[in-house]
C-alpha positions in Angstrom: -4.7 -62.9 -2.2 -8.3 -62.3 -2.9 -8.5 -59.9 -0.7 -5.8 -57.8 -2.5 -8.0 -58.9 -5.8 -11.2 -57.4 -4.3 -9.5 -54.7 -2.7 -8.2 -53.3 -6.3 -4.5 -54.5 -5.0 -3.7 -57.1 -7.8 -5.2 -59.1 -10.8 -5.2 -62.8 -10.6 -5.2 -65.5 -13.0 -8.5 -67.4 -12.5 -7.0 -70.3 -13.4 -3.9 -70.0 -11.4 -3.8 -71.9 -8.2 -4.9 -70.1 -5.6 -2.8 -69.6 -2.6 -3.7 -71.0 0.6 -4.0 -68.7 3.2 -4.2 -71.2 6.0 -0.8 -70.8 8.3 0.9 -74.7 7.8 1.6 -76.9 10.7 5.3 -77.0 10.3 7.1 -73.7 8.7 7.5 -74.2 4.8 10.2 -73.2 3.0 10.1 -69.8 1.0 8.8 -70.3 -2.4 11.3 -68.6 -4.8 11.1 -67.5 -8.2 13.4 -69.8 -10.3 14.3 -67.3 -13.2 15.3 -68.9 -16.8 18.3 -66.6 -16.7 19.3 -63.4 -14.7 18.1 -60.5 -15.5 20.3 -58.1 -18.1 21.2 -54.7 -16.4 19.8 -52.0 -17.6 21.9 -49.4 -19.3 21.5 -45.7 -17.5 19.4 -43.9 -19.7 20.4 -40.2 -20.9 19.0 -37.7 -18.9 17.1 -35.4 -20.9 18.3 -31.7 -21.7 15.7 -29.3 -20.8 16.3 -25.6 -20.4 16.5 -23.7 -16.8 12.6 -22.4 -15.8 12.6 -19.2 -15.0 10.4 -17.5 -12.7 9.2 -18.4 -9.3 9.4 -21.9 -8.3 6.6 -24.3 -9.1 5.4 -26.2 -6.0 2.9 -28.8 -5.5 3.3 -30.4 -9.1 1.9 -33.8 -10.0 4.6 -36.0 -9.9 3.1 -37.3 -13.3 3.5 -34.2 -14.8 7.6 -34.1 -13.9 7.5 -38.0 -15.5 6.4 -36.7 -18.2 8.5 -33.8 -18.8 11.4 -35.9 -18.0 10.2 -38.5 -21.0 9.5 -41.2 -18.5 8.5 -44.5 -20.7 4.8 -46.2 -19.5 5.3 -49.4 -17.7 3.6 -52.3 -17.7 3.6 -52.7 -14.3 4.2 -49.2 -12.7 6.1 -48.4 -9.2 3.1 -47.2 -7.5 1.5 -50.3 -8.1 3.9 -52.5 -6.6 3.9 -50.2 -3.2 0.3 -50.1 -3.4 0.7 -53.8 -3.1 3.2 -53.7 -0.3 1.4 -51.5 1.9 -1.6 -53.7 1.5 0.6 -56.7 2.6 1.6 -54.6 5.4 0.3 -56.9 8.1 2.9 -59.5 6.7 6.6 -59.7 7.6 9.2 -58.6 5.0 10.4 -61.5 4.1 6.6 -62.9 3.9 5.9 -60.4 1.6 8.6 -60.7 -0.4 7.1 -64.1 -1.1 4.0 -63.6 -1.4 4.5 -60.5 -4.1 6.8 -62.7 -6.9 4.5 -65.5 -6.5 2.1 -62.9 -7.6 4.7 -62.2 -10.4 5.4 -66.0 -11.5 1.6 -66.4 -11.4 0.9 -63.4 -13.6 2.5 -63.3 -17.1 1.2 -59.9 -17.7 3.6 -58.4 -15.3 6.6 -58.9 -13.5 8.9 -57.3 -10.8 11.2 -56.1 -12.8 8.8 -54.0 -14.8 8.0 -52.2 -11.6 11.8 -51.7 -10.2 12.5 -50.5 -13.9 9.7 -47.8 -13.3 10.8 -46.9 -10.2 14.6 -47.0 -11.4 13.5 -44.3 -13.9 10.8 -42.3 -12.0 13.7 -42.1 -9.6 16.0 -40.7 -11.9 13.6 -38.1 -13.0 13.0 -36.6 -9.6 16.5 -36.5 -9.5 16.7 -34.3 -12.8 13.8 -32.4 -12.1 15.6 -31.7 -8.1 18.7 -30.3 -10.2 16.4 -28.1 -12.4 14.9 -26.6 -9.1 18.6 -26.1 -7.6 19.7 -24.7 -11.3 16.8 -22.5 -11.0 17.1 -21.5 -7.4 21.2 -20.9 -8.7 19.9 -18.6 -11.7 17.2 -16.9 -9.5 19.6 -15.7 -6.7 22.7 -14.9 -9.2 19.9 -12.9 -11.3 19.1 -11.1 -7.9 22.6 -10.3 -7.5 23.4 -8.8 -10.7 19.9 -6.9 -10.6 21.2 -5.6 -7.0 24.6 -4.7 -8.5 22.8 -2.9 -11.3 20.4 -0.7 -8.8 23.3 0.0 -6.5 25.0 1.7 -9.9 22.5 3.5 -10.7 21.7 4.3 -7.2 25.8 5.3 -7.3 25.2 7.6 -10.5 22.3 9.3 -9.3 23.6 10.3 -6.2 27.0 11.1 -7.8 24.5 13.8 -10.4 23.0 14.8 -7.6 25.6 15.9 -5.7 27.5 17.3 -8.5 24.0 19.3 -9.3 24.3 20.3 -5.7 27.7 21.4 -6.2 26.8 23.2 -9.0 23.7 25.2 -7.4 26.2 25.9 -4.1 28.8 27.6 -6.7 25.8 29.4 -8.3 24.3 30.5 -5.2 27.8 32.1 -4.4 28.4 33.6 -7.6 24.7 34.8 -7.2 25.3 36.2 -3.2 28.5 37.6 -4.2 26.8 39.9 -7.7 23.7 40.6 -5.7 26.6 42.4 -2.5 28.5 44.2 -5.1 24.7 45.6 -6.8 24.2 46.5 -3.7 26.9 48.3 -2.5 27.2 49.9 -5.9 23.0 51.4 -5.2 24.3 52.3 -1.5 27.0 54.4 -3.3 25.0 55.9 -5.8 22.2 57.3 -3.2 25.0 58.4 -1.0 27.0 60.3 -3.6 23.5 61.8 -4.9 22.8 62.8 -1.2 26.2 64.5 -0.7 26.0 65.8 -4.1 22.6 67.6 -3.2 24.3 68.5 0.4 26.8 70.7 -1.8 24.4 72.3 -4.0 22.0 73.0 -1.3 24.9 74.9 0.7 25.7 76.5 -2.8 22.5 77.5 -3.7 22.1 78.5 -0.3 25.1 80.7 0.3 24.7 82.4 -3.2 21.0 83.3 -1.2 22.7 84.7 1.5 25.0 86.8 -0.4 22.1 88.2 -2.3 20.3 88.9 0.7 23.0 91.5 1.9 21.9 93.5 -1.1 18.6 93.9 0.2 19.7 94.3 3.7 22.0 97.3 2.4 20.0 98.7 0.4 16.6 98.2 1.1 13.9 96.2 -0.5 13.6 97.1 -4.0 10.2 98.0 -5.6 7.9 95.5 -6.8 7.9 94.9 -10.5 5.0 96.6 -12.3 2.2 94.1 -12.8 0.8 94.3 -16.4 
């Protein structure tokens, strides 16, 4: 165990016993921790109620950071610790390690086993409750989405609906237009024909009245010129 000591693993008692690290000849018995009494459970602990984030979702976040948000308690022995100490038994087999860590914890009165499983107990429950909040958020994000596309395809639905009704509109008007601009037309095509054929007729008035005069002339002669003054 002084390894784990100098390694940053664990803090022993100098006074404890140390532990021998020699293998025995003959196969010992695993030392057990005789507990006074067994340990109470431990009453689930309300969640916290924390609002839905909104927003994109946060990733990467320091799992300290969710601990706190979730109101984890400090222990006095944390989790990590404890798996920090595992791994470095690694080498050892589970049962040997087993052994080894709670004569660690009947060695130590600062800390004990059960500090560490409560911490995880909790820690565990707030990565739970923090997982819900993503999938609440994931829930709100996509059902927002939806109702933003409903929205858009409304509007998209009215504008187009104007639209066309403006196009209707401008068609009608564009007929009514066509239509006003044929009969102005037709009506100027009429005028300039009747005021052709109108000056047809007076020319062939004017004309004959000319000839008729003529035959005066042609009967009589050319009269004298008028007496210049």
């Amino acid at each position: 165990m002084r390894a784990l000591q100098k390694a940053g693993l664990v803090e022993l008692d100098e006074n404890a016993q140390p532990i021998a690290t020699d293998a025995p000849a003959e196969p010992e018995p695993t030392p057990q921790v005789v507990m006074d009494h067994a340990p109470e459970p431990v009453a689930a602990e309300p969640a916290p109620v924390t609002a839905v984030p909104e927003g994109p979702i946060a990733e990467q976040r320091p799992f300290e950071a969710i601990y706190g948000e979730q109101s984890v308690p400090p222990s006095a022995f944390t989790a990590e610790k404890l798996l920090k100490i595992l791994d470095g038994l690694a080498a050892l087999d589970p049962t040997a390690r087993i052994a080894a860590v709670r004569a660690l914890d009947a060695a130590d009165d600062a800390w004990t086993v059960d500090d560490a499983l409560l911490d995880a107990e909790r820690k565990t429950r707030a990565l739970g409750q923090a997982r819900s909040q993503l999938e609440a958020q994931t829930r709100a994000a996509l059902e927002k989405a939806r109702n933003d596309i409903a929205e858009r395809d409304q509007r998209q639905q009215d504008a187009v609906g104007g639209i066309r009704k403006q196009i209707a509109d401008l068609e009608a008007l564009l007929e009514r237009e066509v239509a006003r601009a044929t009969e102005e037309k037709s009506a100027f095509e009429n005028a300039a024909r009747a005021t052709k054929e109108a000056c047809l007729r007076e020319v062939a008035r004017l004309d004959a009245e000319a000839d008729r005069l003529k035959r005066l002339a042609a009967t009589f002669g050319t009269a004298p010129s008028a007496p210049t003054t």
